[in-house]
C-alpha positions in Angstrom: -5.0 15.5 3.1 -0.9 14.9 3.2 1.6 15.5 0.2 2.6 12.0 -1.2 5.5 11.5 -3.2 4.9 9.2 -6.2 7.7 6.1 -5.9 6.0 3.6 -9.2 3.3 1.8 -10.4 3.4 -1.8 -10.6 0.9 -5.1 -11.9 -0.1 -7.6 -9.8 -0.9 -11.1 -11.2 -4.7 -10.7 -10.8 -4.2 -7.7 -13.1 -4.4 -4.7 -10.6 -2.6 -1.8 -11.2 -1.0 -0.3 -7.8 0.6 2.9 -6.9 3.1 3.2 -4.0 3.5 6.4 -2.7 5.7 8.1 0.2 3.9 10.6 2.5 6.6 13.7 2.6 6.0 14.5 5.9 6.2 11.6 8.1 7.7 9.0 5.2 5.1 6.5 5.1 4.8 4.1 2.6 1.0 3.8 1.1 -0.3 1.1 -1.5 -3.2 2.5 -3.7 -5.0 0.3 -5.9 -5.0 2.3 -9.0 -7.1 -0.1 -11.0 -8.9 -3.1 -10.3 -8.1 -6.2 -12.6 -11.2 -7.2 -14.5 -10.5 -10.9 -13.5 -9.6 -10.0 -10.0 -11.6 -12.2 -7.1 -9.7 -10.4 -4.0 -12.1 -8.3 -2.4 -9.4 -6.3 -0.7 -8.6 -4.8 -3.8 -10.7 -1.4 -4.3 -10.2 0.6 -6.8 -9.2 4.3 -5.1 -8.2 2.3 -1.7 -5.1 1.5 0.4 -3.7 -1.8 0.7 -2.3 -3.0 4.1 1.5 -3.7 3.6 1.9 -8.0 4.2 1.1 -9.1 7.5 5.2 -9.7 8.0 5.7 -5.8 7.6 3.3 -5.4 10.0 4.6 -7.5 12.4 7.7 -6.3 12.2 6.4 -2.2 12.0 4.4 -3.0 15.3 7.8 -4.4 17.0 9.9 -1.7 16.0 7.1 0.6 18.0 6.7 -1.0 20.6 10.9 -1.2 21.3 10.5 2.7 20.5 8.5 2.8 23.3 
């Protein structure tokens, strides 16, 4: 278990509720579903889960490794 930094809270249109959080130690952004909406139809969103950041973060998170590298 890390130390997270609270940053917000924020609604999504399908009615989630998600909390972003900042890991103190290496300064990782996390997306936690908080609450699931009660109209919600995405199956990604669990409440007490993490979210993957969009696929054009990733992308771009995976380049900026692999140029580290």
């Amino acid at each position: 278990m890390s130390l997270v930094k609270c940053l917000g809270f924020a609604t999504l249109p399908c009615g989630c509720v998600i909390g972003r959080y900042r890991e103190v130690t290496s300064h990782r952004e996390i997306v936690y579903v908080e609450e699931k909406g009660p109209a919600c139809e995405d199956h990604a969103h669990r409440r007490n889960h993490t979210l993957l950041p969009p696929l054009q973060e990733r992308r771009a998170a995976s380049l900026s490794v692999a140029r580290a590298s």
